[in-house]
One Martini backbone bead per residue (centre of mass of N, CA, C, O) as a GRO file, in nm:
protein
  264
    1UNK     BB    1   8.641   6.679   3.207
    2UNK     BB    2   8.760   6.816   3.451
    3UNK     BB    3   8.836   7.048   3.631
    4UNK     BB    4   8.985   7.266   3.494
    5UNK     BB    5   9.045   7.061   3.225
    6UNK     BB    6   9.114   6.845   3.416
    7UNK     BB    7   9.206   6.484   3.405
    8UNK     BB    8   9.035   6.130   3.451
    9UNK     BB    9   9.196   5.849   3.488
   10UNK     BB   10   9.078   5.536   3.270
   11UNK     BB   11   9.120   5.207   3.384
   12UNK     BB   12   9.037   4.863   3.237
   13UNK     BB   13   8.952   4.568   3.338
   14UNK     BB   14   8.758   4.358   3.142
   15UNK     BB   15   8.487   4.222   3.084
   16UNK     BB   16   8.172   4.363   3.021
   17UNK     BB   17   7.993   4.085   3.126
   18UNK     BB   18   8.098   4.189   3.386
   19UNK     BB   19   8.045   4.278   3.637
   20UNK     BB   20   8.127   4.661   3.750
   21UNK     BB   21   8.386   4.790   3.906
   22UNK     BB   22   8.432   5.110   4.081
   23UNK     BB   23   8.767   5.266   4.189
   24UNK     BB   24   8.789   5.468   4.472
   25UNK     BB   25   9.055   5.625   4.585
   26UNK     BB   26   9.258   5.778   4.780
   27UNK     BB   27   9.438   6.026   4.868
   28UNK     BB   28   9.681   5.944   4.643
   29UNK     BB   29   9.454   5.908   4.356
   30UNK     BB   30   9.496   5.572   4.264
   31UNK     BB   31   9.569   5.274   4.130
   32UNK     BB   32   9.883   5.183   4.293
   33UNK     BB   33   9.717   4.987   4.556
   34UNK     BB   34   9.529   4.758   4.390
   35UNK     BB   35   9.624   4.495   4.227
   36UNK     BB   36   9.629   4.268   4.448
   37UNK     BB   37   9.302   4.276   4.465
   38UNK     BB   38   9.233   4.255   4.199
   39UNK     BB   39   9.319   4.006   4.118
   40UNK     BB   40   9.166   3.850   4.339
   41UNK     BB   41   8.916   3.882   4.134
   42UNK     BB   42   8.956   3.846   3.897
   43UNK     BB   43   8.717   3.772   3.595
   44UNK     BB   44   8.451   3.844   3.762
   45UNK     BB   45   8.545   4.115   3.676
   46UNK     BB   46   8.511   4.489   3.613
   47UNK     BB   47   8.792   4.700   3.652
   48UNK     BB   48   8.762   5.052   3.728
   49UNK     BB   49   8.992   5.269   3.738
   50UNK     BB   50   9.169   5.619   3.899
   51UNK     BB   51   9.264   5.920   3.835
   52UNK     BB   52   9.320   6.181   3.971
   53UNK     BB   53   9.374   6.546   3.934
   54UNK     BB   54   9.636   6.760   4.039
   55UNK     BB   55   9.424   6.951   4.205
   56UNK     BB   56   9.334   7.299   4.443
   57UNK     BB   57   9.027   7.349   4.311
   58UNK     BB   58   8.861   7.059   4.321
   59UNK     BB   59   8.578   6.932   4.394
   60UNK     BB   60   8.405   6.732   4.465
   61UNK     BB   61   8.200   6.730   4.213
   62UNK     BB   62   8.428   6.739   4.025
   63UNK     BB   63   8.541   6.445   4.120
   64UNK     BB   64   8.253   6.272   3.992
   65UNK     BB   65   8.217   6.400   3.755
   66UNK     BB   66   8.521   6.266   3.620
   67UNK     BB   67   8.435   5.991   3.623
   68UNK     BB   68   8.166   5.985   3.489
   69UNK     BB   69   8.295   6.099   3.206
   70UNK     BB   70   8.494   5.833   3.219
   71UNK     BB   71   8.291   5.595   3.226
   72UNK     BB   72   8.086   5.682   2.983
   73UNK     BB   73   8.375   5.670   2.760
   74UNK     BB   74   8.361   5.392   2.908
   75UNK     BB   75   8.067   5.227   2.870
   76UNK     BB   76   7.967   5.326   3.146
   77UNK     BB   77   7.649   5.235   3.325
   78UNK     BB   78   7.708   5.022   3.575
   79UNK     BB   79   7.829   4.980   3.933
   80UNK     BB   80   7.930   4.952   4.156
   81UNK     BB   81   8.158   5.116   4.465
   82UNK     BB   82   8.473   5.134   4.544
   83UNK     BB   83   8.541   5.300   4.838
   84UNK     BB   84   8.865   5.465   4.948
   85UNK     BB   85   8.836   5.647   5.179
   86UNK     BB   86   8.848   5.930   4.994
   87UNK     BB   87   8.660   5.788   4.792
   88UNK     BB   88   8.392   5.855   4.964
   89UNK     BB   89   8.368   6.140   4.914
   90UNK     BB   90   8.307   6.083   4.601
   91UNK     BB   91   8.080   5.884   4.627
   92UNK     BB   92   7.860   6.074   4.762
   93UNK     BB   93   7.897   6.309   4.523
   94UNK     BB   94   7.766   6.103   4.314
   95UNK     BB   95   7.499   6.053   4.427
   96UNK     BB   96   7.433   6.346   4.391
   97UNK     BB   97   7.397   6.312   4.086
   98UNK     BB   98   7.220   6.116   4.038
   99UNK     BB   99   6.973   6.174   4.194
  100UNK     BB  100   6.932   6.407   3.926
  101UNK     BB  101   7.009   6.130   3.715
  102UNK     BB  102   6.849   5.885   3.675
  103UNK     BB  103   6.923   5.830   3.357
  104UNK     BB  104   7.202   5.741   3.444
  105UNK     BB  105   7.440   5.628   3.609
  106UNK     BB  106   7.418   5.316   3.810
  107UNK     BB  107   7.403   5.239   4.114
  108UNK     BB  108   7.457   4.897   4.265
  109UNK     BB  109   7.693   4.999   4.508
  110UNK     BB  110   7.832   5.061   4.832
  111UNK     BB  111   8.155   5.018   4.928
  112UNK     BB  112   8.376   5.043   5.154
  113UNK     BB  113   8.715   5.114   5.223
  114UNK     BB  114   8.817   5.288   5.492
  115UNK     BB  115   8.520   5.449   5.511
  116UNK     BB  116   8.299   5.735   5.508
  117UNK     BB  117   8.131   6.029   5.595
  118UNK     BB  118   8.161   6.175   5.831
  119UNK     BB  119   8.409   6.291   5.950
  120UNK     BB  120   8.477   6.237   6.335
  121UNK     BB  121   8.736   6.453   6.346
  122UNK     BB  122   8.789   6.725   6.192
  123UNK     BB  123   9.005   6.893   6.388
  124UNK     BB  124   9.260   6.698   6.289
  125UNK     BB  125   9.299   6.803   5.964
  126UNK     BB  126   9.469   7.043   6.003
  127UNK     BB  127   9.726   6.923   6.136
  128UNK     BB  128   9.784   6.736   5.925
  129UNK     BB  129   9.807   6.922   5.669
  130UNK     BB  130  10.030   7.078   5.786
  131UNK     BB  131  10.245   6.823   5.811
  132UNK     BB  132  10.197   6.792   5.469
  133UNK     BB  133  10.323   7.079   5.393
  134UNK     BB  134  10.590   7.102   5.553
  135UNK     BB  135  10.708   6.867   5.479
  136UNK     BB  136  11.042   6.734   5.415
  137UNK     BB  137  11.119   6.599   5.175
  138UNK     BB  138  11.312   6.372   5.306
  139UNK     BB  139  11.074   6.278   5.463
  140UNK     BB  140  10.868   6.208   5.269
  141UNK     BB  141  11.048   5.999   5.124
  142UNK     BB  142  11.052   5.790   5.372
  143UNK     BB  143  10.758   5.737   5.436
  144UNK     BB  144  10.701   5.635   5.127
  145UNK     BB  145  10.886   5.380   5.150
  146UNK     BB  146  10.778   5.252   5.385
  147UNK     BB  147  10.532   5.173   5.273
  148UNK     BB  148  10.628   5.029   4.996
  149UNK     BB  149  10.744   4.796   5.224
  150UNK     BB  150  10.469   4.730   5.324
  151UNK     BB  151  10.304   4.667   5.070
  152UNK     BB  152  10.519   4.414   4.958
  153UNK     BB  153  10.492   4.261   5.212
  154UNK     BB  154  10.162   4.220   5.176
  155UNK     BB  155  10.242   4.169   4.836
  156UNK     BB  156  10.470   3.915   4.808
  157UNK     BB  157  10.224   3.722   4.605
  158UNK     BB  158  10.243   3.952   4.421
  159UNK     BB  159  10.378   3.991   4.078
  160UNK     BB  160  10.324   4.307   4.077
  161UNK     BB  161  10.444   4.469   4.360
  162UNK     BB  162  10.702   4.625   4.256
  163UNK     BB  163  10.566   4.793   4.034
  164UNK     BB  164  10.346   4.908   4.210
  165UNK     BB  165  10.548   5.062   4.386
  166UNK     BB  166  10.719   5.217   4.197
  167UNK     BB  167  10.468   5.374   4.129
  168UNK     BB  168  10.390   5.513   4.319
  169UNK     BB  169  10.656   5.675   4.406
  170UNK     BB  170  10.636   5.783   4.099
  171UNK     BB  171  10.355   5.955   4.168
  172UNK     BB  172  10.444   6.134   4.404
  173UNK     BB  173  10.702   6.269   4.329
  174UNK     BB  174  10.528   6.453   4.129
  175UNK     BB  175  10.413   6.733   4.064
  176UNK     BB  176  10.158   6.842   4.276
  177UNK     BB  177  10.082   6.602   4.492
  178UNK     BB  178  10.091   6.708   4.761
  179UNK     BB  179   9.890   6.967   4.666
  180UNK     BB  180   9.662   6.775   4.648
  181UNK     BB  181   9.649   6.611   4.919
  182UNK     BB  182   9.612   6.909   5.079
  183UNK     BB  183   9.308   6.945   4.969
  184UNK     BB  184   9.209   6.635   5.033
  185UNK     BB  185   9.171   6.753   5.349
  186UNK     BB  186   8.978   6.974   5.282
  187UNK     BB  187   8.761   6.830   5.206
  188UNK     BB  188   8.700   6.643   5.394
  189UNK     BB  189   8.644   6.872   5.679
  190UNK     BB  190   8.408   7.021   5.450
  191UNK     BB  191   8.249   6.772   5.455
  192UNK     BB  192   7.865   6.672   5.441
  193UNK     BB  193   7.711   6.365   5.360
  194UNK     BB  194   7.424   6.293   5.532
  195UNK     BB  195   7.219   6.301   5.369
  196UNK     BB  196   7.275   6.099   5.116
  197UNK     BB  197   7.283   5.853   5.358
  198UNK     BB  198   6.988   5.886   5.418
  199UNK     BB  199   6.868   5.851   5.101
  200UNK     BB  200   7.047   5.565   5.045
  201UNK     BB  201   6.887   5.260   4.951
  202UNK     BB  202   7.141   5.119   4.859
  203UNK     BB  203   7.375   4.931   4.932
  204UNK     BB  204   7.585   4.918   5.217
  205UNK     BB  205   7.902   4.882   5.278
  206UNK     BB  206   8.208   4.708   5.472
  207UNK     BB  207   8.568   4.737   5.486
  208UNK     BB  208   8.804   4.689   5.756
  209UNK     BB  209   9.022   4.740   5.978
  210UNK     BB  210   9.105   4.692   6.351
  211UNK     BB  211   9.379   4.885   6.285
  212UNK     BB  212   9.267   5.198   6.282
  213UNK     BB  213   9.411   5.529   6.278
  214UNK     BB  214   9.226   5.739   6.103
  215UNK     BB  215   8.930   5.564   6.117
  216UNK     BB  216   8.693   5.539   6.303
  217UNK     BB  217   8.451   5.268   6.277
  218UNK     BB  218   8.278   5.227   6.488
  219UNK     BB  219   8.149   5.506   6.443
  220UNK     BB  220   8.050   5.463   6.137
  221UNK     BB  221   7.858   5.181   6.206
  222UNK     BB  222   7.663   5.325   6.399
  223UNK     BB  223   7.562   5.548   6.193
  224UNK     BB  224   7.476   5.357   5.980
  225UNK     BB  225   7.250   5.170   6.138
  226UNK     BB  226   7.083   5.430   6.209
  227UNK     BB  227   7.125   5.613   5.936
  228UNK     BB  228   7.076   5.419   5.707
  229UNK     BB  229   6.903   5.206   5.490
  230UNK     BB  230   7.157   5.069   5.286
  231UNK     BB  231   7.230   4.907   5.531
  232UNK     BB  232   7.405   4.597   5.574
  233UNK     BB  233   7.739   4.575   5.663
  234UNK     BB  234   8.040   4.435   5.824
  235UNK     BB  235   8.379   4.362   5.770
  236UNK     BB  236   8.644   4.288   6.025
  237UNK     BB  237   9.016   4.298   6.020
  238UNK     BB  238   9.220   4.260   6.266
  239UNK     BB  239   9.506   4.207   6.068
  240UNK     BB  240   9.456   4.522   5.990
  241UNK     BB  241   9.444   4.830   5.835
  242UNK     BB  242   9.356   5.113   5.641
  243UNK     BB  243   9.467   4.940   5.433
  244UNK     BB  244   9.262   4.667   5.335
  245UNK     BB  245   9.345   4.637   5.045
  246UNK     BB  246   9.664   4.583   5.114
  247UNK     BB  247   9.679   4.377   5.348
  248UNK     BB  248   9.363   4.248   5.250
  249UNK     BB  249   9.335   4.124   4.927
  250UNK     BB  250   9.184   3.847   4.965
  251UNK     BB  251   8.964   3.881   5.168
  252UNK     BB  252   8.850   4.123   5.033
  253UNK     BB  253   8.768   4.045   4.805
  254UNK     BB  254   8.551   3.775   4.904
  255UNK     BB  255   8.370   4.015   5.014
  256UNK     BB  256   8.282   4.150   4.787
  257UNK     BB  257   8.218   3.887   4.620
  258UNK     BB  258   7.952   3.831   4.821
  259UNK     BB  259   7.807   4.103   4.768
  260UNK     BB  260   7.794   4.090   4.463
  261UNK     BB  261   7.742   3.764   4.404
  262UNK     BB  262   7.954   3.585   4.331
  263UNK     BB  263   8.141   3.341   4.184
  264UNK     BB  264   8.412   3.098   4.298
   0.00000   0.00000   0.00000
């Protein structure tokens, strides 16, 4: 169980005895999102995805807590982290539970996906946060339909697409979604991650969009190559946007599947 008694929910998909991925989504909280990416990695792994909790009082270590606990109740005991934008931020909190805890979950690797540590311009989230707390349900409503118009054209080749904006729109939709959101915005603001990103020297890969509005990729590859020990890289795809395993989710498997060792 997460904060305050809620659930982190957690589908598993592929066999056991494969590498395995687990996917730490963005504000939106779930894996609505990453579909067209998952089948893009086909059999090659165990992909574990989750669903934060639509809570405004959970902080980042309860949030990363819910996963450790998800994870382990499906006899999941080591894999990647793949953490997009601010699944960046679960990852960084799981990684500080795990330094006191050797004997538990290891983490094999983190990858950032559109993700960072210290958000470099944190001044930018009071008013990002505020216009998303008092938009217009009909605003808000238009703007998610037209990303999910978005999703659609970038992963209209991938057979379940429609289905998964489908699900995405009706799960923004639910009761207490949007100040979930403004809270996961807070937390945002609010970490400072660097500590535990100096101490960290598991592999720590990168890929992001070249055409990122959100997230300044420069700074944070910049401040990774300096003060990180296990920085390896980063692939930057140029005609991607923040969502880069939604825009590029064949690249992006590719690209994934190579810092894994996978076999193609």
């Amino acid at each position: 169980m997460a904060d305050g008694g809620q659930i982190t929910e957690c589908r598993v998909h592929g066999d056991a005895s494969r590498p395995t991925v687990l996917y730490l989504p963005g504000l939106h909280g779930d894996w609505t999102l990453v579909g067209a990416f998952r089948s893009a990695l086909g059999d090659r792994v165990r992909f574990v995805e989750f669903a934060y909790p639509r809570s405004v009082t959970a902080g980042l270590p309860g949030l990363a807590a819910g996963v450790l606990r998800s994870a382990e109740s499906a006899g999941i005991r080591h894999g990647w982290l793949l953490a997009e934008s601010f699944g960046s931020q679960v990852a960084w909190a799981l990684l500080d539970i795990l330094a006191c805890d050797p004997a538990g979950f290891q983490a094999d690797g983190l990858i950032l996906a559109g993700g960072f540590v210290r958000f470099p311009w944190p001044g930018l989230i009071r008013p990002v946060r505020s216009m998303l707390a008092r938009m217009p349900e009909s605003a808000l409503d238009l703007l998610l339909r037209a990303f999910a118009g978005w999703v659609r054209f970038c992963n209209r080749e991938s057979p379940g697409s429609l289905a998964m904006t489908e699900e995405f729109l009706t799960r923004r939709r639910e009761p207490g979604e949007r100040e979930a959101m403004v809270h996961r915005l807070e937390l945002i603001r609010d970490h400072d991650p660097r500590p535990r990103a100096r101490a960290f020297r598991g592999p720590v890969w990168s890929v992001t969009g070249g055409w990122d509005p959100v997230v300044p990729w420069p700074l944070v590859h910049r401040w990774l190559k300096r003060d990180c020990p296990g920085w390896r890289g980063a692939e930057v795809f140029w005609n991607a946007d923040h969502t880069v395993l939604v825009s590029q989710p064949g690249r992006a498997a590719q690209v994934v599947g190579r810092w894994m060792g996978l076999r193609e």
